[in-house]
C-alpha positions as CSV (number, residue, x, y, z in Angstrom):
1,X,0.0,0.0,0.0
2,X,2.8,2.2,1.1
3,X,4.6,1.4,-2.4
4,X,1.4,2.2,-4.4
5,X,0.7,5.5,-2.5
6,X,4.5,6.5,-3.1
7,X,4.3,5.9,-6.7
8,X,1.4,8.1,-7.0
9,X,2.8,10.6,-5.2
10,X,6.0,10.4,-7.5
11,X,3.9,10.7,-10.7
12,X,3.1,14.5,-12.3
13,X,0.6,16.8,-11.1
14,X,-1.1,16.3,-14.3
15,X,-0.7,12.6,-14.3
16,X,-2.2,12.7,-10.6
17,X,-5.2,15.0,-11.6
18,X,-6.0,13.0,-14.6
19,X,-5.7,9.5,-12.7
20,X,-7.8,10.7,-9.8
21,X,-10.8,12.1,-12.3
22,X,-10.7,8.7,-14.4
23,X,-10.6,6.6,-11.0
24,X,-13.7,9.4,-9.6
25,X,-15.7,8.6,-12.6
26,X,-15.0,4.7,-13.2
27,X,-15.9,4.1,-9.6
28,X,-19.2,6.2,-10.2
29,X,-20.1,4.5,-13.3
30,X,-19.4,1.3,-11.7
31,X,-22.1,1.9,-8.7
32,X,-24.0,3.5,-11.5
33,X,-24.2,0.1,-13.6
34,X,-24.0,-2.4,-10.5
35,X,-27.6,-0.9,-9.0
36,X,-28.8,-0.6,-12.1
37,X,-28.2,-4.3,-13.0
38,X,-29.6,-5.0,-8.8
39,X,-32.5,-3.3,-10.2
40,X,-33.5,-4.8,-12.8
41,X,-32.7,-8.4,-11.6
42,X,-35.3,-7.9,-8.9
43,X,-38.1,-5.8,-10.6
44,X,-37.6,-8.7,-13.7
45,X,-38.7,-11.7,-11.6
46,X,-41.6,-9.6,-10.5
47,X,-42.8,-8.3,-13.9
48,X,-42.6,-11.9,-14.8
49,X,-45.4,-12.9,-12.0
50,X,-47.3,-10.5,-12.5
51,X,-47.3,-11.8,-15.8
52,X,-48.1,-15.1,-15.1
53,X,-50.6,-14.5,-12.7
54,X,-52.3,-12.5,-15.3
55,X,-52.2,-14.9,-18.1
56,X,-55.0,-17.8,-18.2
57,X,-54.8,-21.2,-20.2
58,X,-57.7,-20.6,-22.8
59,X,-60.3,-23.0,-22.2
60,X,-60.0,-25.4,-25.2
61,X,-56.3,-25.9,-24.6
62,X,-57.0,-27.3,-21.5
63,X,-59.7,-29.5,-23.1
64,X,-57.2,-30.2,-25.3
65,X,-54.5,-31.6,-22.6
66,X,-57.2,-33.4,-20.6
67,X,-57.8,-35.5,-24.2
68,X,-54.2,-35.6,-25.2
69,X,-54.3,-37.3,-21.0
70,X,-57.4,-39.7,-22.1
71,X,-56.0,-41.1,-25.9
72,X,-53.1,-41.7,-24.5
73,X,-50.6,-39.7,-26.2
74,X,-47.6,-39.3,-24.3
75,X,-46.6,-35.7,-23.5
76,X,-42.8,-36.1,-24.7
77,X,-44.3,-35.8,-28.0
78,X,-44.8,-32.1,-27.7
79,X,-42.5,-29.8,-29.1
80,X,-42.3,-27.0,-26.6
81,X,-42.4,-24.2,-29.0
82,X,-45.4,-22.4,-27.0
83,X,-45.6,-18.5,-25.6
84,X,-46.0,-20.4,-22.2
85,X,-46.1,-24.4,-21.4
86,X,-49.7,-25.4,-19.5
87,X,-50.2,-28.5,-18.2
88,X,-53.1,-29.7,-16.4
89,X,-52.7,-31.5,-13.1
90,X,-54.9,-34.4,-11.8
91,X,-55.2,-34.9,-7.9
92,X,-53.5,-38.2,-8.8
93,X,-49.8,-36.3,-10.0
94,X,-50.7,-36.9,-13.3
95,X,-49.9,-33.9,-15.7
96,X,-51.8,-33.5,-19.1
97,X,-49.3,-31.1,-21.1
98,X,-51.0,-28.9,-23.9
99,X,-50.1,-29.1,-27.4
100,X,-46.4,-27.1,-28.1
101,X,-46.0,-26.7,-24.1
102,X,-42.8,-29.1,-22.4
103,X,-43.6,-30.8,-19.5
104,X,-42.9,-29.4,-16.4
105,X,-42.2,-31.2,-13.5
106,X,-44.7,-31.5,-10.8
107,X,-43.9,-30.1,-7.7
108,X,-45.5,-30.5,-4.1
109,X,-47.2,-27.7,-4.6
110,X,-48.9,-28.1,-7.7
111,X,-50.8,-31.4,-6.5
112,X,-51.2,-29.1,-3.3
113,X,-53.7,-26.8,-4.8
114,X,-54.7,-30.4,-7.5
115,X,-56.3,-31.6,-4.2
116,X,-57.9,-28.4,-3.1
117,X,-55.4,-27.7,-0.3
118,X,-54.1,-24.4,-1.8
119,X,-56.3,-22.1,-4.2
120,X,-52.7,-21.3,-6.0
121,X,-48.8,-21.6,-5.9
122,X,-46.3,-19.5,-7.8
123,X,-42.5,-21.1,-7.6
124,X,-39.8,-22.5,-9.9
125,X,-39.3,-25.7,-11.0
126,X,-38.2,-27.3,-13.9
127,X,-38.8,-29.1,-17.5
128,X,-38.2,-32.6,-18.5
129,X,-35.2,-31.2,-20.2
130,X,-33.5,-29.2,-17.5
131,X,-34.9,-26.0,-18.4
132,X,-35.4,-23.8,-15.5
133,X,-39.1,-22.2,-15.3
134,X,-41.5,-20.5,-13.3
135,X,-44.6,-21.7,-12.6
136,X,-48.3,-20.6,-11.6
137,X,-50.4,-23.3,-10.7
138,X,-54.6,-21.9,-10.1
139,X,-57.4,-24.4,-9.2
140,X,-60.1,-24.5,-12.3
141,X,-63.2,-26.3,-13.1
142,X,-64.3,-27.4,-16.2
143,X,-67.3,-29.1,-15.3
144,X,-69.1,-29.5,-11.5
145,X,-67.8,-32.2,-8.9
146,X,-64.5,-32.5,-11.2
147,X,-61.8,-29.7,-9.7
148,X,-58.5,-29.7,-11.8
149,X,-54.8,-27.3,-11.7
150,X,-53.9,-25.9,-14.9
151,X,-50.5,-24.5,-14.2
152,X,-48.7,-21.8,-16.9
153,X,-44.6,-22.0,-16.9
154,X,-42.4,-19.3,-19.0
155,X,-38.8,-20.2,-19.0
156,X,-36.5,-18.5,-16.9
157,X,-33.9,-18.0,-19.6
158,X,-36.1,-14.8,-20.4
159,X,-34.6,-13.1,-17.5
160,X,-31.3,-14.4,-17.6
161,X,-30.6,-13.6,-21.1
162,X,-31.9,-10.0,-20.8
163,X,-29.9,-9.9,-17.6
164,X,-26.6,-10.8,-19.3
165,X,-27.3,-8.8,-22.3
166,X,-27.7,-5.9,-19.7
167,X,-24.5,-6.8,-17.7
168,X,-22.6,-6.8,-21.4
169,X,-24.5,-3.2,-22.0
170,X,-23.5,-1.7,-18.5
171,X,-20.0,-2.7,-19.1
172,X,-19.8,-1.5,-22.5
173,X,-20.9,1.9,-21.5
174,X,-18.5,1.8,-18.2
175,X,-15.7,1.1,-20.1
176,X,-16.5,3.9,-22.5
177,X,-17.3,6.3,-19.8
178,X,-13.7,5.7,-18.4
179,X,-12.0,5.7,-21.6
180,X,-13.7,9.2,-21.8
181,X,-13.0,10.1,-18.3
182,X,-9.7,9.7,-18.4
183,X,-9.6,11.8,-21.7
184,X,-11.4,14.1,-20.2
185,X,-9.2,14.3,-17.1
186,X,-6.3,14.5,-19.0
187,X,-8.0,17.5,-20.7
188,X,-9.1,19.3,-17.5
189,X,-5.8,19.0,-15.8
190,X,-4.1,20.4,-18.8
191,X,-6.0,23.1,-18.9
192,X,-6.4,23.6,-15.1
193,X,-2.6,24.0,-14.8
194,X,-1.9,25.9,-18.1
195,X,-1.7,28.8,-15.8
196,X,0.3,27.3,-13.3
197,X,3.0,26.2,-16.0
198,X,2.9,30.2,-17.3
199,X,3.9,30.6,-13.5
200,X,6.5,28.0,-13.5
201,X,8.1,29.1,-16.3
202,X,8.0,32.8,-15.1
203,X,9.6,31.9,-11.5
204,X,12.3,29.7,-13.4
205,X,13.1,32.8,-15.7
206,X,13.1,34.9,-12.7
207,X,15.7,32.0,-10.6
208,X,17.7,31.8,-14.2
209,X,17.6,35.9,-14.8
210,X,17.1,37.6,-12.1
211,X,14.8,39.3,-13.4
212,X,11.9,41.2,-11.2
213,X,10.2,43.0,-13.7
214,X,8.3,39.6,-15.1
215,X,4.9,39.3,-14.4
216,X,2.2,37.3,-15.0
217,X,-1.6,37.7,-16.3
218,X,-4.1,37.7,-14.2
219,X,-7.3,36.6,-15.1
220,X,-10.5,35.3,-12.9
221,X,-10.7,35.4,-9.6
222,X,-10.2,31.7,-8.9
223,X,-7.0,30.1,-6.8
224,X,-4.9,30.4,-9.7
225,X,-5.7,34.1,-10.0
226,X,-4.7,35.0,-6.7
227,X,-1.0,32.7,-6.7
228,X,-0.8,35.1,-10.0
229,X,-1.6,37.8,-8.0
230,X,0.8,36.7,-5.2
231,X,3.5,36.4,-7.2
232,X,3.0,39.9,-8.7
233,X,3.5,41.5,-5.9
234,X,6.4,39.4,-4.7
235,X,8.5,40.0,-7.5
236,X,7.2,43.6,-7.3
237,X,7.9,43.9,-3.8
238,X,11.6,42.4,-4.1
239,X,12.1,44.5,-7.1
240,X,11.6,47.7,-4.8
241,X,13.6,45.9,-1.9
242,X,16.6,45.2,-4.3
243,X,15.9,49.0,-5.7
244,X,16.3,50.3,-1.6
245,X,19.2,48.2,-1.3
246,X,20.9,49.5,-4.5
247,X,20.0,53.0,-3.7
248,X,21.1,52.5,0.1
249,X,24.6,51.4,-1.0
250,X,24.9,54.5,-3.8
251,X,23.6,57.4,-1.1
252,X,26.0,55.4,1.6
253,X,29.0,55.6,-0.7
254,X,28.1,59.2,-2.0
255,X,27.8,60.0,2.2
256,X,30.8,58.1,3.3
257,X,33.0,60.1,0.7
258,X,32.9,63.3,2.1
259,X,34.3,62.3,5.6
260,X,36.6,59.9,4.2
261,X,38.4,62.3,2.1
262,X,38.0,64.9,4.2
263,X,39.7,63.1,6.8
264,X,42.4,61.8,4.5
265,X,43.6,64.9,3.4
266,X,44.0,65.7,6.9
267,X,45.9,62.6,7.6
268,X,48.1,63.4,4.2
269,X,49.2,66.5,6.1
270,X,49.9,65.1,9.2
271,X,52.2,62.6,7.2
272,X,53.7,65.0,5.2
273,X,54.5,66.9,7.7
274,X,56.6,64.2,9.4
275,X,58.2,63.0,6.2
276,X,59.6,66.6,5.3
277,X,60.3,67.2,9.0
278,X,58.5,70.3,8.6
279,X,56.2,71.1,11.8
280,X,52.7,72.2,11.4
281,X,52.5,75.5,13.8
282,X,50.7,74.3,16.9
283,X,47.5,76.7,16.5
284,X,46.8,74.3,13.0
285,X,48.0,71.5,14.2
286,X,45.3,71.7,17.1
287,X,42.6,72.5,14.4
288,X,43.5,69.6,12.0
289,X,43.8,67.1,15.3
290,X,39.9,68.6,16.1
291,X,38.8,68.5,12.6
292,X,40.0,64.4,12.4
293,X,38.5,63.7,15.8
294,X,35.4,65.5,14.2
295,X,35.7,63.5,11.0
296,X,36.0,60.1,13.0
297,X,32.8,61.1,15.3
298,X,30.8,61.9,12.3
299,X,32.3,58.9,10.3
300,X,31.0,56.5,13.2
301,X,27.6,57.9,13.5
302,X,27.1,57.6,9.9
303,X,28.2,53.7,10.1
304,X,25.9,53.0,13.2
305,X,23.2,54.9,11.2
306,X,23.3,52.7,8.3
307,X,23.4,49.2,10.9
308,X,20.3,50.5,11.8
309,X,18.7,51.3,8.6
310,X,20.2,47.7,7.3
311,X,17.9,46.3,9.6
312,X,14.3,44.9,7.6
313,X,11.3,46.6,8.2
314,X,9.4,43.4,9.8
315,X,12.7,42.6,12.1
316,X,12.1,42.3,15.4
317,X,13.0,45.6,17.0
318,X,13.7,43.6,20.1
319,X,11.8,43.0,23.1
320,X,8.8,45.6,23.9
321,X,8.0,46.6,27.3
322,X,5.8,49.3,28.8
323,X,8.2,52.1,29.8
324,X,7.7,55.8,31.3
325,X,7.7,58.0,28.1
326,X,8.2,61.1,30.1
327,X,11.5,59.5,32.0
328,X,13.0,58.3,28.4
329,X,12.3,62.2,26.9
330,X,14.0,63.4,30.1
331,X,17.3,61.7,29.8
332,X,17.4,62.6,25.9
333,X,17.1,66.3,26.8
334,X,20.0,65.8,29.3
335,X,21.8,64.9,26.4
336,X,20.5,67.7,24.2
337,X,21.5,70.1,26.7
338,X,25.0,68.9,26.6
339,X,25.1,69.5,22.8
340,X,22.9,72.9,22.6
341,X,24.7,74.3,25.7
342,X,23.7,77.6,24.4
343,X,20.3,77.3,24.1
344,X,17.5,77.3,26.3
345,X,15.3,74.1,26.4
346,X,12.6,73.8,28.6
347,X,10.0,70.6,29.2
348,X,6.5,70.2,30.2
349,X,5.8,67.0,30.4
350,X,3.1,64.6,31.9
351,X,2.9,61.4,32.9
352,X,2.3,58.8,29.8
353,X,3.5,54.8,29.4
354,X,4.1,53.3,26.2
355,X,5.2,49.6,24.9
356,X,8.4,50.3,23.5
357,X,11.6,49.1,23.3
358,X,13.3,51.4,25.0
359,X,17.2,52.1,23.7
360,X,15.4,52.3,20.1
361,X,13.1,55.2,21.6
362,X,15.6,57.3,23.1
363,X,17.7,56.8,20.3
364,X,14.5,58.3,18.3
365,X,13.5,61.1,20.1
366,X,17.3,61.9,20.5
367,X,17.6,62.2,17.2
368,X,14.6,64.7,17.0
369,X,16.3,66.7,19.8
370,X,19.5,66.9,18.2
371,X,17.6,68.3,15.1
372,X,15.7,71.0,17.0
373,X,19.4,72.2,18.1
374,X,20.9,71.9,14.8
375,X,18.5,74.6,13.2
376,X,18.0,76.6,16.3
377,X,20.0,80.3,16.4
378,X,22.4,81.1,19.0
379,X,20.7,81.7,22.0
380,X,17.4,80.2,20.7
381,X,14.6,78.5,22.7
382,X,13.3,74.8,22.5
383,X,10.1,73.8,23.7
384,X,9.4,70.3,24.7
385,X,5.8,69.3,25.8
386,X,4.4,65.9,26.7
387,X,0.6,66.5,26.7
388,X,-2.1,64.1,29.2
389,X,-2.8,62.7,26.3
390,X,0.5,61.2,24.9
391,X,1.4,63.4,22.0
392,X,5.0,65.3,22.1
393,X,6.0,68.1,20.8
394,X,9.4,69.4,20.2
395,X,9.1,72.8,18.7
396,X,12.5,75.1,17.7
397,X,12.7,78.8,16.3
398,X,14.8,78.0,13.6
399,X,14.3,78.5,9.9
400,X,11.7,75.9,9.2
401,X,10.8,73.8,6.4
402,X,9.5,74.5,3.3
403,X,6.1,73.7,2.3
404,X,7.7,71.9,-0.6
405,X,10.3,70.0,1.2
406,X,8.1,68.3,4.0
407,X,6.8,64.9,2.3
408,X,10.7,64.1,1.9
409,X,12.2,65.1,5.3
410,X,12.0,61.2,6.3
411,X,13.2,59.6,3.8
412,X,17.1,58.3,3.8
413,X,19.8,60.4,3.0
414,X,17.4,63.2,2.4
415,X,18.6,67.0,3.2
416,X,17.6,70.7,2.7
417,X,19.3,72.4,0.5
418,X,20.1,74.7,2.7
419,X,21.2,72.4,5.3
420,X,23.6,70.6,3.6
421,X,26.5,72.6,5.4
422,X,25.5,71.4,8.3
423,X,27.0,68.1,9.6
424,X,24.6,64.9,9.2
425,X,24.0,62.4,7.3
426,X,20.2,62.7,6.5
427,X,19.6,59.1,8.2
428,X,18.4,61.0,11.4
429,X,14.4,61.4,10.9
430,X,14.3,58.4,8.6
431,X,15.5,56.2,11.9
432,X,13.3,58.1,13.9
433,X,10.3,57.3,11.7
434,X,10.9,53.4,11.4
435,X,11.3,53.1,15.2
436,X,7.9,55.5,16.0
437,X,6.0,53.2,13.2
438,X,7.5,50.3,14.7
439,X,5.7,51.1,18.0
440,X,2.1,51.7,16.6
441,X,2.8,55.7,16.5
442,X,3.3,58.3,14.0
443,X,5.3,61.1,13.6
444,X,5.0,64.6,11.5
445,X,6.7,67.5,10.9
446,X,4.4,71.2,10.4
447,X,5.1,75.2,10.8
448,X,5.6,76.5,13.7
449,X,3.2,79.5,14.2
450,X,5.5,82.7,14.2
451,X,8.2,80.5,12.5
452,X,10.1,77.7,13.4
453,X,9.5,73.6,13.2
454,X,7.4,71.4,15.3
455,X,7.7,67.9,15.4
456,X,4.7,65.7,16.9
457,X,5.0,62.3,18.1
458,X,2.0,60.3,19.2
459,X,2.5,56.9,20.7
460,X,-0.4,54.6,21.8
461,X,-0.4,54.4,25.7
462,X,-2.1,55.1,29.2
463,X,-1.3,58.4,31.6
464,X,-0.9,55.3,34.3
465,X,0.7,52.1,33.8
466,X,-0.7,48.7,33.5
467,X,-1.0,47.0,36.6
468,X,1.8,43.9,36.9
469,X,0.5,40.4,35.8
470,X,0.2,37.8,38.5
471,X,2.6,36.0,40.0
472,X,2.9,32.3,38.7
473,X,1.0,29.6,41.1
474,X,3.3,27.5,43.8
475,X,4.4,24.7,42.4
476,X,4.9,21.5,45.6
C-alpha cells in the first residue's frame, strides 16, 4: 500500500489530476451500472409474475390436454415451441401437457392446490429437459364435482438472457465512460494548470535571470488568479527591496566620501609633515587634530546609522516593554543640553507609558532633539511638551521647512538644500520614523506659528501604567 501511494505521489501533477478524475468517474459508473443491474434483476422476476398470474390457459387448450391425457398420447411428443407451457394436473400427480407446451415437473405444490389444499402456488421448478421455469399453478373447473390445476410455466432463460445482455451493455458503457473520463481528465488538468506552468516558467526565468520586472496575467478570480496575484507582488515587492538596497549602497557611498576624504587629506598633512620634517604651527596642528576627531565622530555615527537602517522593516526591533515615556524624553534632553549648551530648552511634560523598546526610543526622540538644536540660532529657545494625552512636541525657532520640502524630510539620506553645510548624514528622521512606526505611532513635521519647526510624536499608551500580571501559582 505504502509502495502504491509512493508511486502516486511520484507521478506528475497532471498525471495525478488525470488519474484521480478517471478513477472518480469509473468508480461512479461502476455503482451506476451495478444498481442498475440489482435493479432490474429484482423488478424482472416480478414483472414476470405478474405476468403469469395475469395470463390464463384458454379453455379449449385445456380440453385439449385433458384429451391428449385420455387417448393416451404421451406428452414427450410435444414440441415446446409455445408462448407459455400449460399442463393440467390431476389430484392423482398426473400432468396433461397442452399441445407445443414441455412438461414441467410436478412439484408439491402443484398437487397441493390439484387436491384443493391451496387455491394457488407461484415457484420455480423445472422441465423434463433441465430447463429452469416459473410456474403458476390456479385451481379450475371445467365441469361440476371434477376440480382440476392448470399451471402456466415461461422459461427463466427470459430473464437471464436479458440480464446478461444488460451486464454486457452496462460494461460496455462503463468502459467507454472511463476511456472518456480519463480523456477528459487529462484534458481538464491540462487546462487547469496551463496557468500554473505560465507561472512556473516565469519563477524559473526569474531564478535563471534575475529578473523582477516579469509578471504574470491575471485573469478570474479563482486560486490560480490569486497565486498570480501573489507572485506579482512578490516580485514587485523584491524588485523595490533590491531597488532600496541598491539605492542605500549609492547614497552610503556618495555619504561616506565626504568624511573619508576629508579626513584623508588631513591625515596626508599630518604625514607630510613628518616625512619633510617640517612642523605644522601648533595653532593648526590643534585644528587639524579637532577636525579628524570631528571627521572620525561623524564617520561613526554615519556607520551606526546605516546598521540601523540595514535592519528589515518586519525585524524584530527587540523585546517591547511598557516604559515611562516622560523618564525616556528626560534623559534625551540631558543629552540635548549637553550638545545645545547655548540654548534654552525647557520641558512640560506629563505622565504617559508606552510599549516600547526602549534604547530604540531614546535613540529616536534623540535624534529629534538633536535636530531642534541643529537649526536653532544662537541663543534660541526649544520647547518640549508631553501632553495628558501622549502626544509630544518638540518645537524650535529656527528657519523651518518648506512647504515643498516636507513629504521628503524622512526619507534616507534626504537634506535641505540649505542644510547641507551642516554636519549629518540625512539618516536622522528616517531612523526616527521606522522606530515610532514600529511602536504603533506616528510622527510629522508642520510650521511653527511665528516660524520655526514642530515635530509631533503620538505613541499609543495610558497616563498610568498597566497593573503587573500575577505572580505564577506555587508549584509542591
Amino acid at each position: 500500500m505504502r509502495g502504491l501511494i509512493h508511486r502516486f505521489q511520484s507521478l506528475p501533477l497532471r498525471s495525478r489530476l488525470a488519474l484521480l478524475v478517471a478513477t472518480a468517474v469509473a468508480v461512479a459508473v461502476a455503482a451506476v451500472a451495478v444498481t442498475c443491474w440489482l435493479l432490474t434483476r429484482t423488478q424482472l422476476p416480478s414483472e414476470l409474475d405478474t405476468s403469469l398470474e395475469n395470463t390464463s390457459a384458454p379453455p379449449s387448450t385445456v380440453q385439449n390436454a385433458l384429451n391428449n391425457c385420455t387417448s393416451g398420447i404421451p406428452p414427450e411428443s410435444t414440441n415446446g415451441s409455445g408462448f407459455a407451457y400449460i399442463q393440467v394436473i390431476l389430484p392423482d400427480g398426473t400432468r396433461c401437457v397442452a399441445p407445443d407446451s414441455e412438461p414441467v415437473k410436478v412439484r408439491a405444490e402443484d398437487l397441493a392446490v390439484a387436491n384443493g389444499t391451496e387455491h394457488t402456488s407461484l415457484h420455480d421448478s423445472t422441465t423434463d429437459s433441465g430447463t429452469e421455469v416459473r410456474v403458476f399453478t390456479q385451481r379450475e373447473s371445467l365441469r361440476p364435482g371434477a376440480p382440476i390445476a392448470v399451471s402456466v410455466a415461461r422459461p427463466l432463460t427470459e430473464i437471464n438472457s436479458a440480464l446478461n445482455r444488460l451486464a454486457l451493455l452496462l460494461t460496455a458503457v462503463a468502459g467507454v465512460g472511463v476511456v472518456g473520463a480519463g480523456a477528459a481528465g487529462l484534458w481538464v488538468a491540462r487546462a487547469g494548470l496551463r496557468p500554473v506552468d505560465g507561472l512556473t516558467r516565469a519563477v524559473e526565468h526569474v531564478a535563471r535571470t534575475e529578473d523582477l520586472t516579469v509578471r504574470i496575467p491575471v485573469e478570474g478570480e479563482d486560486e490560480i488568479a490569486r497565486l498570480s496575484r501573489s507572485f506579482n507582488s512578490m516580485t514587485a515587492a523584491l524588485a523595490s527591496s533590491r531597488d532600496r538596497q541598491s539605492q542605500l549602497i549609492a547614497d552610503a557611498g556618495h555619504e561616506l566620501r565626504t568624511p573619508l576624504t576629508s579626513l584623508r587629506t588631513n591625515v596626508e598633512l599630518l604625514a607630510r609633515s613628518e616625512d619633510t620634517g617640517r612642523a605644522i604651527p601648533p595653532d593648526d596642528r590643534k585644528a587639524l587634530m579637532a577636525s579628524v576627531k570631528a571627521q572620525m565622530t561623524e564617520l561613526a555615527s554615519l556607520i551606526g546609522d546605516l546598521q540601523e537602517l540595514s535592519r528589515p522593516d518586519a525585524a524584530d526591533p527587540g523585546p517591547l516593554q511598557v516604559v515611562a515615556l516622560h523618564d525616556i524624553v528626560e534623559s534625551a534632553l540631558e543629552r540635548a543640553r549637553l550638545r545645545g549648551p547655548e540654548l534654552t530648552i525647557t520641558a512640560d511634560l506629563r505622565s504617559w507609558y508606552v510599549r516600547a523598546e526602549p534604547a530604540a526610543l531614546e535613540r529616536a526622540l534623540v535624534n529629534v532633539l538633536d535636530n531642534a538644536v541643529k537649526f536653532s540660532p544662537p541663543g534660541g529657545a526649544v520647547e518640549v511638551a508631553l501632553s495628558e494625552r501622549g502626544e509630544l512636541t518638540v518645537r524650535d525657532h529656527g528657519p523651518g521647512i518648506p512647504a515643498d520640502e516636507l513629504p521628503y524630510v524622512f526619507e534616507r539620506f534626504w537634506r535641505s538644500p540649505s542644510a547641507r553645510a551642516l554636519p549629518g548624514s540625512g539618516l536622522g528622521l528616517s531612523i526616527v520614523a521606522r522606530t515610532i512606526h514600529q511602536t504603533g505611532g506616528e510622527v510629522a513635521l508642520r510650521h511653527a506659528a511665528g516660524g520655526g519647526t514642530v515635530a509631533a510624536i503620538r505613541i499609543p499608551g495610558a497616563p498610568t501604567p498597566p497593573p503587573p500580571p500575577p505572580p505564577p501559582p506555587e508549584t509542591l
